[in-house]
DSSP file (Angstrom, degrees, kcal/mol; ACC not computed):
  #  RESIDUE AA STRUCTURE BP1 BP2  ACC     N-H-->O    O-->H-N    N-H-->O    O-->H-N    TCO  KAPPA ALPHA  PHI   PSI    X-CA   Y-CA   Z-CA
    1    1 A X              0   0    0      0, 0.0    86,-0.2     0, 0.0    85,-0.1   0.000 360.0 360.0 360.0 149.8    0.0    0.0    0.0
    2    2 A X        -     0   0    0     84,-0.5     2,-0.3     1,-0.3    85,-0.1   0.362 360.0 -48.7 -99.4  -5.6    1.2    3.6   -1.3
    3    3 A X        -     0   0    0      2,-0.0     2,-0.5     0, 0.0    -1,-0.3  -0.916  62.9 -87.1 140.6 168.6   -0.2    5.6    1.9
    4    4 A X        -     0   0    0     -2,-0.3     2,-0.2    -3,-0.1     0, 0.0  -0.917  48.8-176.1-129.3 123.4   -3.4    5.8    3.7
    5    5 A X        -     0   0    0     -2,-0.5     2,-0.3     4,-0.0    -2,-0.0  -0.563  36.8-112.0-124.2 174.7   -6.6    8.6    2.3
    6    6 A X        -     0   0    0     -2,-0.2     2,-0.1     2,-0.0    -2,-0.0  -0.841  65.0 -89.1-100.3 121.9   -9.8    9.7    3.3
    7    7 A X  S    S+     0   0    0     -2,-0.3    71,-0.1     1,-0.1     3,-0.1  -0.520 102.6  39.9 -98.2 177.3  -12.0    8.1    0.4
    8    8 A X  S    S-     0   0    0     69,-0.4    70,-0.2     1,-0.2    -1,-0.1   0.727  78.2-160.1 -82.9 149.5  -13.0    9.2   -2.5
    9    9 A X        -     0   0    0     68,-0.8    -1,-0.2    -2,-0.1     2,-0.1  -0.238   4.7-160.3 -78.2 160.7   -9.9   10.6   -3.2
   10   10 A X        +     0   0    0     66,-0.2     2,-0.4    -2,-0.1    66,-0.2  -0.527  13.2 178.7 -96.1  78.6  -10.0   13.3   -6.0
   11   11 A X  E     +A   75   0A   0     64,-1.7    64,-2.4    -2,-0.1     2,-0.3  -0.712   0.6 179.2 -92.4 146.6   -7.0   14.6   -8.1
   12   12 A X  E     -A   74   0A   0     -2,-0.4    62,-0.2    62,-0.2     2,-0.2  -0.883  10.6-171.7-120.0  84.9   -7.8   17.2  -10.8
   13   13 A X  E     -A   73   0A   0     60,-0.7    60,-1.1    -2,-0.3     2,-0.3  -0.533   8.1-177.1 -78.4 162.7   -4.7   17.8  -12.0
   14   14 A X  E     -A   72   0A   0     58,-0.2     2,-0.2    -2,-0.2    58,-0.2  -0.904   7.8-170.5-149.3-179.4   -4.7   21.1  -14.8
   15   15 A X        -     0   0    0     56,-0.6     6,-0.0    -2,-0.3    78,-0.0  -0.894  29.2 -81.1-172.4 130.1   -2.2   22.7  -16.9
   16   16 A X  S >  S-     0   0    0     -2,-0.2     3,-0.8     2,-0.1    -2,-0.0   0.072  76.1 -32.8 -39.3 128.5   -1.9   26.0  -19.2
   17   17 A X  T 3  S-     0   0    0      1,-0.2    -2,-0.1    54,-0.0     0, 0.0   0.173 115.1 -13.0  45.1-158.1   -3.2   26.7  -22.4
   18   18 A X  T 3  S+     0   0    0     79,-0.1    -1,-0.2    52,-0.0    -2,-0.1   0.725 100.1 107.7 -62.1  -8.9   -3.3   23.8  -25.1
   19   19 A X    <   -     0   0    0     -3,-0.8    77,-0.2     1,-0.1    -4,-0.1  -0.203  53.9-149.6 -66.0 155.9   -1.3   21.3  -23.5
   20   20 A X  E     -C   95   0B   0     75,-2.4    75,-3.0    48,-0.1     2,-0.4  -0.474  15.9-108.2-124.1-162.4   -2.4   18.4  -22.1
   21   21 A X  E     -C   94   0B   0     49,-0.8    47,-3.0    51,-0.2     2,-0.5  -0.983  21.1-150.4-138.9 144.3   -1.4   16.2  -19.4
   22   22 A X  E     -CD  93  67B   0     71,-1.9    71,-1.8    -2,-0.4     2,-0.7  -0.918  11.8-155.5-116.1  99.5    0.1   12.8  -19.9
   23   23 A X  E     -CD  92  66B   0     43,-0.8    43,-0.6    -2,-0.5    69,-0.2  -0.638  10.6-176.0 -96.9  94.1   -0.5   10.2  -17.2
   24   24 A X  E     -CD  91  65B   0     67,-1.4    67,-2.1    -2,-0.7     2,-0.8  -0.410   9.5-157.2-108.4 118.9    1.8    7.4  -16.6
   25   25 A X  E     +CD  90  64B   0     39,-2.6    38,-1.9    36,-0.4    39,-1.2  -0.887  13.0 176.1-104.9 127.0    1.2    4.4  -14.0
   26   26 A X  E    S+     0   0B   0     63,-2.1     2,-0.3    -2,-0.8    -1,-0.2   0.815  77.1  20.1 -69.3 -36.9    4.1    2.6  -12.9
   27   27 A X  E     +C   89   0B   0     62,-1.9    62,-1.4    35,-0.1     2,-0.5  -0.923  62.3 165.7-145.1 136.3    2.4    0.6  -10.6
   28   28 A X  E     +C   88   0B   0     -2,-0.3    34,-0.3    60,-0.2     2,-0.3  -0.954  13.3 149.6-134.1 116.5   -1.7   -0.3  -10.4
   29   29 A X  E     +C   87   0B   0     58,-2.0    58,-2.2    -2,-0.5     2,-0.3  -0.923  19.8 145.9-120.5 112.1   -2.8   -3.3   -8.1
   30   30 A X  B     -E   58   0C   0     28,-0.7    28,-1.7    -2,-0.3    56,-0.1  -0.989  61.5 -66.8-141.2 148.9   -6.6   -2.5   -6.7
   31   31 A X        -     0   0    0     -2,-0.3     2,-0.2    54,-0.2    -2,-0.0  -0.276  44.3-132.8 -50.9 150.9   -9.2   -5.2   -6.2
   32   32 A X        +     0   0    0     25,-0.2     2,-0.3     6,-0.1     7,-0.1  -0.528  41.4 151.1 -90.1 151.6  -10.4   -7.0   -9.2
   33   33 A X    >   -     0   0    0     -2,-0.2     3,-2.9     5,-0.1     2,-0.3  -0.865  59.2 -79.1 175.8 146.1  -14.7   -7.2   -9.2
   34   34 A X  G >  S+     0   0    0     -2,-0.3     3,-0.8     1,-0.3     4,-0.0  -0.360 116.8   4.6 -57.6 121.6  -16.8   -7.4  -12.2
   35   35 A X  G 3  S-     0   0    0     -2,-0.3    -1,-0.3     1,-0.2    20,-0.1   0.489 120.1 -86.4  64.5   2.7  -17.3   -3.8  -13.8
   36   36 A X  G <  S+     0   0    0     -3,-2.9    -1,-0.2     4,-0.1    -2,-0.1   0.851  83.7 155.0  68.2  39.2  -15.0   -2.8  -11.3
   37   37 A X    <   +     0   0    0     -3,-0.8    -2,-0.1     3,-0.0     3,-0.1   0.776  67.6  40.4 -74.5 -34.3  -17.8   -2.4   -8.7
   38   38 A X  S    S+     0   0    0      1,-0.2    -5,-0.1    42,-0.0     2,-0.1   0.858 127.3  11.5 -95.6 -91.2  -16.0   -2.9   -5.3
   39   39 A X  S    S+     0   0    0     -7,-0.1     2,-0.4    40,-0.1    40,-0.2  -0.453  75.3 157.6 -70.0 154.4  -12.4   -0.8   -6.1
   40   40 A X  E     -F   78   0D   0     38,-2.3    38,-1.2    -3,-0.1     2,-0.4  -0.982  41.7-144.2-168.1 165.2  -12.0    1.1   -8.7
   41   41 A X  E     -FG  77  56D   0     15,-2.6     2,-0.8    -2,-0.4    15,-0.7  -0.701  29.1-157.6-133.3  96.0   -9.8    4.2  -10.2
   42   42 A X  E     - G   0  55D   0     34,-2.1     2,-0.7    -2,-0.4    34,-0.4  -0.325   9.6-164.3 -79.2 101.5  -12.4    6.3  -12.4
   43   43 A X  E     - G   0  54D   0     11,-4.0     2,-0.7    -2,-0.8    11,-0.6  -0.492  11.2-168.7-116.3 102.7  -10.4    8.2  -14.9
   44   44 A X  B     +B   74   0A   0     30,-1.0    30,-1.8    -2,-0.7     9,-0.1  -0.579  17.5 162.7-136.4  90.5  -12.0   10.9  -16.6
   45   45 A X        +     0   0    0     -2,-0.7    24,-2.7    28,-0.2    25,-0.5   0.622  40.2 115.9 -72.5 -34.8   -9.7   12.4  -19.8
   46   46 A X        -     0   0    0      2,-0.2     5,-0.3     1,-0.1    -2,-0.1  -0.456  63.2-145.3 -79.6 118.6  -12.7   14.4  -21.8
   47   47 A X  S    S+     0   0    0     -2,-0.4     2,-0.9     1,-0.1    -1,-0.1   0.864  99.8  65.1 -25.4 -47.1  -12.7   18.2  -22.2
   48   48 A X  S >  S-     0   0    0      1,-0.2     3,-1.2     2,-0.1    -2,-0.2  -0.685  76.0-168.4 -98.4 121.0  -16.9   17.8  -21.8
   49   49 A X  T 3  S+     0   0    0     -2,-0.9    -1,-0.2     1,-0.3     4,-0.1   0.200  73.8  83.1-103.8  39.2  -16.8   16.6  -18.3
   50   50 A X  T 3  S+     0   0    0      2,-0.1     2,-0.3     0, 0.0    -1,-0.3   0.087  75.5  91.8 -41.6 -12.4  -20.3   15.6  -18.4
   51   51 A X  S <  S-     0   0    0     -3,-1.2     2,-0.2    -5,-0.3    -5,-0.1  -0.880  82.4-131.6-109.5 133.9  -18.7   12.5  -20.0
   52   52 A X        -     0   0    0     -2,-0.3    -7,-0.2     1,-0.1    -6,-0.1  -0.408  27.1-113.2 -67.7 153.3  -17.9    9.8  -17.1
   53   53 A X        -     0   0    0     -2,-0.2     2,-0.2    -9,-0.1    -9,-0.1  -0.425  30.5 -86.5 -80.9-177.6  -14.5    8.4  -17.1
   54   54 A X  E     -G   43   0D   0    -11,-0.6   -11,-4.0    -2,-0.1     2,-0.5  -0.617  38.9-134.0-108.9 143.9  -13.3    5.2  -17.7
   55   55 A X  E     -G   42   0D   0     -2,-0.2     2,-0.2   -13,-0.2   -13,-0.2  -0.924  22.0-174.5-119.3 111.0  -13.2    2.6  -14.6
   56   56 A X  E     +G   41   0D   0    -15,-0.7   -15,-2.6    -2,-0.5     2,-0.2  -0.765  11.1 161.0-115.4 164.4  -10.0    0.4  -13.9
   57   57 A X    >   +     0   0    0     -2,-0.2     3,-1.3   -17,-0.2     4,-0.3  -0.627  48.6  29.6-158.8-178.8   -9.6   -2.4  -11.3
   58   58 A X  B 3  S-E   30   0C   0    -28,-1.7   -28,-0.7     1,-0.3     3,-0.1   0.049 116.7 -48.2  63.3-118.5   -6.9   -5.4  -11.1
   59   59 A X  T 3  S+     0   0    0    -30,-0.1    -1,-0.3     1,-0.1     3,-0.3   0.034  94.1 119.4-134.5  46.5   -4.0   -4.9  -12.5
   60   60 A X  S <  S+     0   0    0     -3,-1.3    -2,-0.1     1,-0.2    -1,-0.1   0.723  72.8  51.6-100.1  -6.3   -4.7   -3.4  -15.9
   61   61 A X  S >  S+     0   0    0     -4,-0.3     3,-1.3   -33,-0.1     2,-0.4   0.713  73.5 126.1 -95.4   3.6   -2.9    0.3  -15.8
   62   62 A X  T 3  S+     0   0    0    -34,-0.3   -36,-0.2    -3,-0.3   -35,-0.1  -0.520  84.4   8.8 -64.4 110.2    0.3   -1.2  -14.7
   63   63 A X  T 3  S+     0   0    0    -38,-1.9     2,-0.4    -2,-0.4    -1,-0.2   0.569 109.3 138.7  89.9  32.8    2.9    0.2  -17.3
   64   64 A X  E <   -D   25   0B   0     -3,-1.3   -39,-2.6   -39,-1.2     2,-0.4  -0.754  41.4-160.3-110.3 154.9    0.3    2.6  -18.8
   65   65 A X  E     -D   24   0B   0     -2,-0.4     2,-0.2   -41,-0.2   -41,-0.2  -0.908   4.4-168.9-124.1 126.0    0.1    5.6  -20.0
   66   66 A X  E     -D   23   0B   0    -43,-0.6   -43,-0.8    -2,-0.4     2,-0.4  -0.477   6.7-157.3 -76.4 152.3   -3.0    8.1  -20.6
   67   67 A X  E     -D   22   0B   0    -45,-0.2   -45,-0.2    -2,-0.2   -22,-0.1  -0.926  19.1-126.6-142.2 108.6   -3.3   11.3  -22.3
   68   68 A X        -     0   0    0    -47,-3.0   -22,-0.1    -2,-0.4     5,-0.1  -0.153  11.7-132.5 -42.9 159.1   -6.0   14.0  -21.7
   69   69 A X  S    S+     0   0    0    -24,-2.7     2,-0.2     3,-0.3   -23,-0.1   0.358  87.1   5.3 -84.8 -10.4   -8.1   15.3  -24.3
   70   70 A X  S    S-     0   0    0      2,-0.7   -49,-0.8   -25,-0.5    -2,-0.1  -0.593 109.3 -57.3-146.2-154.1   -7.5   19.0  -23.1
   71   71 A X  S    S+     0   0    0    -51,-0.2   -56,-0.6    -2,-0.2     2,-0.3   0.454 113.3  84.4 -88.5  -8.5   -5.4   21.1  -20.4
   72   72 A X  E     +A   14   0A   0    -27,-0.2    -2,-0.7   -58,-0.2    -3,-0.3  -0.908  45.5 167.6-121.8 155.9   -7.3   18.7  -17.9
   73   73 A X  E     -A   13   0A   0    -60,-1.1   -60,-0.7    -2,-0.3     2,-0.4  -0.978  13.2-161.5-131.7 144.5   -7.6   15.2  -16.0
   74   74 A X  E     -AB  12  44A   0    -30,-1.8   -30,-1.0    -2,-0.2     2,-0.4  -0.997  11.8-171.1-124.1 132.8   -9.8   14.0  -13.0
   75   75 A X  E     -A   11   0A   0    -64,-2.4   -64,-1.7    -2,-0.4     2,-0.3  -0.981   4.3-165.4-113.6 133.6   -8.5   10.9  -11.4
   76   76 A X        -     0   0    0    -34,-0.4   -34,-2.1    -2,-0.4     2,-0.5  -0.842  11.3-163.0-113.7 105.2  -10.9    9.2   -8.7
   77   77 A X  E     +F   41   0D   0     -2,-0.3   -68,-0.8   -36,-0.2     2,-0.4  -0.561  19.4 172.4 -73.9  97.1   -9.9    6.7   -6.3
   78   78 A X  E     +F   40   0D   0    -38,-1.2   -38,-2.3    -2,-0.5     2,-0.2  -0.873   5.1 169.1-110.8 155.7  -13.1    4.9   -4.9
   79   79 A X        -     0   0    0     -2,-0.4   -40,-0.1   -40,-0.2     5,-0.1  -0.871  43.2-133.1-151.1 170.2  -13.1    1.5   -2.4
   80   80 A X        -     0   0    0      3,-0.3    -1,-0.1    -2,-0.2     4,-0.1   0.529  44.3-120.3 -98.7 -44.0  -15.1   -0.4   -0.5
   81   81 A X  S    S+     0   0    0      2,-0.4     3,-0.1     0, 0.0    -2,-0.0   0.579  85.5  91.1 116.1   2.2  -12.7   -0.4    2.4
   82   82 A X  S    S+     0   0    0      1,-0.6     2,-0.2     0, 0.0    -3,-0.0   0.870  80.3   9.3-106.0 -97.6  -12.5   -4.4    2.2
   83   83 A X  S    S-     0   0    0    -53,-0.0    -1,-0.6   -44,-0.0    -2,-0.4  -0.639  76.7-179.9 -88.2 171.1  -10.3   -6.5    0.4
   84   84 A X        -     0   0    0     -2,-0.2   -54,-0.1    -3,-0.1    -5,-0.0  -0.713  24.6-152.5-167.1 123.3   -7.7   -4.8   -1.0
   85   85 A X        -     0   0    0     -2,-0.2   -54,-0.2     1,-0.1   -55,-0.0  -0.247  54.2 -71.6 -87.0-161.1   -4.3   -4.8   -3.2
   86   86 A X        -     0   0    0      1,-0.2   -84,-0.5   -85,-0.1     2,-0.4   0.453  60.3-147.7 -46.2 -34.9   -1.4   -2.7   -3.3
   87   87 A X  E     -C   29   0B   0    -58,-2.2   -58,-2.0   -86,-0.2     2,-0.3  -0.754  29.1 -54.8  56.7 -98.4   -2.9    0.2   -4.8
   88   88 A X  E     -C   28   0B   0     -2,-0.4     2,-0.2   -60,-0.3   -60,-0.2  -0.921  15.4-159.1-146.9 159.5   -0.9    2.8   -7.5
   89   89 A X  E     +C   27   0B   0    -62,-1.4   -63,-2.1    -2,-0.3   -62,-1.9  -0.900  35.1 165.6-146.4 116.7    1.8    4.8   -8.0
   90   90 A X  E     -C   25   0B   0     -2,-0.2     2,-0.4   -65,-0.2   -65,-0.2  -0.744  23.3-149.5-118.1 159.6    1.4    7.9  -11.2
   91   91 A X  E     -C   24   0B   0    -67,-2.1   -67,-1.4    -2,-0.3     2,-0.4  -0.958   1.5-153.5-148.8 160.2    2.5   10.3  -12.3
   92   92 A X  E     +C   23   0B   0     -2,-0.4     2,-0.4   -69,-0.2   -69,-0.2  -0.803  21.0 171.6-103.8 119.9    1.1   13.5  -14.1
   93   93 A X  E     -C   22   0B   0    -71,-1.8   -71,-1.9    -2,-0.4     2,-0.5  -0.970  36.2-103.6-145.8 171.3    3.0   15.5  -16.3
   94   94 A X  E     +C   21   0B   0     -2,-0.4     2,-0.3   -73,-0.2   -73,-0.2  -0.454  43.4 179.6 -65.8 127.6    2.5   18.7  -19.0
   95   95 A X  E     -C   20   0B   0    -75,-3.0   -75,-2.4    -2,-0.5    -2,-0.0  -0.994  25.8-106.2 -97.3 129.5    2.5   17.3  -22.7
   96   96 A X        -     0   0    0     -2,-0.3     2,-0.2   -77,-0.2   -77,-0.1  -0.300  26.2-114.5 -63.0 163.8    2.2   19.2  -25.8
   97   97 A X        -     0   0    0      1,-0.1   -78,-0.1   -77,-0.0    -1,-0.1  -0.665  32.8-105.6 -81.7 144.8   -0.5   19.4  -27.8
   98   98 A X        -     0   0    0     -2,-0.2    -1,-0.1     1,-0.1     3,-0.0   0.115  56.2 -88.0 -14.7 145.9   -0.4   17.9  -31.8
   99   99 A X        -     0   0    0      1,-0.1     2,-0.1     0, 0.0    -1,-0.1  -0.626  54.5-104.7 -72.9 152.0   -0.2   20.9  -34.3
  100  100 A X        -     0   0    0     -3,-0.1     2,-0.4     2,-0.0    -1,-0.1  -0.434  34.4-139.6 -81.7 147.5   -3.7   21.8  -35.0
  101  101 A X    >   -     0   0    0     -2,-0.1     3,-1.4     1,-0.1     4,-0.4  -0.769  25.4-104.7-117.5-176.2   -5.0   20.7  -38.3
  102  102 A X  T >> S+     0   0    0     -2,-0.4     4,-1.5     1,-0.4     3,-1.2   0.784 121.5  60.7 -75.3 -25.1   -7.3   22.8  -40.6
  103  103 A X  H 3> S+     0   0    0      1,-0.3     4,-1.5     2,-0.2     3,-0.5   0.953  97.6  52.7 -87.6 -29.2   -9.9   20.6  -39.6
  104  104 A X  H <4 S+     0   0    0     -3,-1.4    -1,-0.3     1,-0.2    -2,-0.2   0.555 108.1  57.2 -55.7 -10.6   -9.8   21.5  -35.8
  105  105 A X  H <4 S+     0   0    0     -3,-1.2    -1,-0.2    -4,-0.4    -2,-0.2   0.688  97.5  55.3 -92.5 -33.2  -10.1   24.9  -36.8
  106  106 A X  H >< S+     0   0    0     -4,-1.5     3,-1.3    -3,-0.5    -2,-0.2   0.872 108.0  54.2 -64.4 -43.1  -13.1   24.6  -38.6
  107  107 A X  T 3< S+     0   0    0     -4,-1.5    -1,-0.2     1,-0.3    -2,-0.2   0.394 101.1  50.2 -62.5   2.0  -14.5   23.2  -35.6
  108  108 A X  T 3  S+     0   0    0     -5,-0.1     2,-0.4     2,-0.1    -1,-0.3  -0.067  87.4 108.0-122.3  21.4  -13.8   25.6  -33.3
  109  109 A X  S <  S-     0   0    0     -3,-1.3     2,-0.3     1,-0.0    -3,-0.1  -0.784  81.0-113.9-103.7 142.5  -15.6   28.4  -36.4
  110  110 A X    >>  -     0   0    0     -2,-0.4     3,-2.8     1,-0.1     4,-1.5  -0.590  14.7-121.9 -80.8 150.0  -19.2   29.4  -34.4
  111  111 A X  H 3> S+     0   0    0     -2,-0.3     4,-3.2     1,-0.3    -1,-0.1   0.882 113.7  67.1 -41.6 -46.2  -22.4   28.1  -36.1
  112  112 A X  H 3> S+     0   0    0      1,-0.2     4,-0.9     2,-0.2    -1,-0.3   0.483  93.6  52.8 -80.1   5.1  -23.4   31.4  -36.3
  113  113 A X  H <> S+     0   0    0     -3,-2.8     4,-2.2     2,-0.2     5,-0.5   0.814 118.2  42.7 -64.6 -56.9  -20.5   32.3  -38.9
  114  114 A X  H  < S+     0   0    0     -4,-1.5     4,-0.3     1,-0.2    -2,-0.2   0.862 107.2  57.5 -56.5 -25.4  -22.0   29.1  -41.1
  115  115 A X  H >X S+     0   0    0     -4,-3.2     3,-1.7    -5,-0.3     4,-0.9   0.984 113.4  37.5 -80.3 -73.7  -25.1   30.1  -40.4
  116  116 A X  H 3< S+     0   0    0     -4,-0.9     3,-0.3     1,-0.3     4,-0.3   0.667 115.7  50.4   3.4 -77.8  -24.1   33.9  -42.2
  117  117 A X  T 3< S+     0   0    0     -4,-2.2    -1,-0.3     1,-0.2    -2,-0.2   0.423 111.6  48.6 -78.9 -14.5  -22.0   32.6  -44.9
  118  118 A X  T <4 S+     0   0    0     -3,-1.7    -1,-0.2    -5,-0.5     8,-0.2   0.952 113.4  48.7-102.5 -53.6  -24.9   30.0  -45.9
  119  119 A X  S  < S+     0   0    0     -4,-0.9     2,-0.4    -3,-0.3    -2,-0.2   0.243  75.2 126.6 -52.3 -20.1  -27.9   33.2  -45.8
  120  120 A X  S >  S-     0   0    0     -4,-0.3     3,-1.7     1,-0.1     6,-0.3  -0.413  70.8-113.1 -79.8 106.5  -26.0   35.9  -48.1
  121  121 A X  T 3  S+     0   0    0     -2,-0.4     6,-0.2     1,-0.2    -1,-0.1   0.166  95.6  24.4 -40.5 145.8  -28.5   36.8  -50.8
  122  122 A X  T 3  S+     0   0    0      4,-3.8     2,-0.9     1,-0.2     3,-0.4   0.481  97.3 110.8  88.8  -9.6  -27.3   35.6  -54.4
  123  123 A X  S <  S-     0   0    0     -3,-1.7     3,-0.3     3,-0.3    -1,-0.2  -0.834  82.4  -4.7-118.1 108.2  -25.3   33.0  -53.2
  124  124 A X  S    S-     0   0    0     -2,-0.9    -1,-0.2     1,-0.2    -3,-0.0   0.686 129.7 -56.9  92.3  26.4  -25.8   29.2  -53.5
  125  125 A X  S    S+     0   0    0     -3,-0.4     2,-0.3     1,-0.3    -1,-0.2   0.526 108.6 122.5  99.3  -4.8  -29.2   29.9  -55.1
  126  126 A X              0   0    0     -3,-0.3    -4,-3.8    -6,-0.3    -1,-0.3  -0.669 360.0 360.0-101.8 133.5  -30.8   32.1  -52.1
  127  127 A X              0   0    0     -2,-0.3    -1,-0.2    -6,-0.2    -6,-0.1   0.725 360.0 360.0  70.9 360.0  -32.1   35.7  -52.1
């Protein structure tokens, strides 16, 4: 065992501008249980955090690494308090982001641009 917490644990790690944050476990033993119902380490990578994270048990992040989708991560430790292995050892650090491509750019253009460009009398058969 890595230390002894007050459950559930919550790290939110964040980080500046586009970069994201690159999390690497060296070592993961938590009880194993079907869906990962009794231990579990919920890790939650998505910009829209409305989206749950993803729920590991056993021994499956040992020698992994994750990469946020944005400048954030939420890691959450939840237990039962019962059986129990070894538990983890991470670490968090700043990555850069990819160079943006044309298409990320497009995505990030407001509706209400398309919406404009679409509306302009004479054009595409309108007005």
């Amino acid at each position: 065992m890595y230390g002894r917490v007050i459950l559930p644990v919550k790290l939110s790690p964040q980080i500046s501008g586009n970069n994201r944050i690159e999390i690497t476990f060296k070592d993961f033993l938590l009880e194993y249980s079907n869906n990962c119902q009794s231990d579990s380490l919920e890790v939650q990578l998505e910009t829209d955090v409305s989206i749950p994270g993803k729920r590991y048990c056993g021994s499956e992040l040992t020698n992994t690494t994750l990469v946020s989708k944005g400048n954030f991560a939420i890691v959450t430790l939840r237990t039962n308090a019962r059986n129990h292995g070894r538990g983890f050892q991470l670490t968090a650090n700043p990555v850069q982001s990819r160079a943006r491509s044309i298409s990320d750019h497009f995505m990030n253009i407001p509706i209400s641009f398309w919406k404009k460009l679409f509306e302009v009398p004479g054009r595409f058969g309108l007005g």
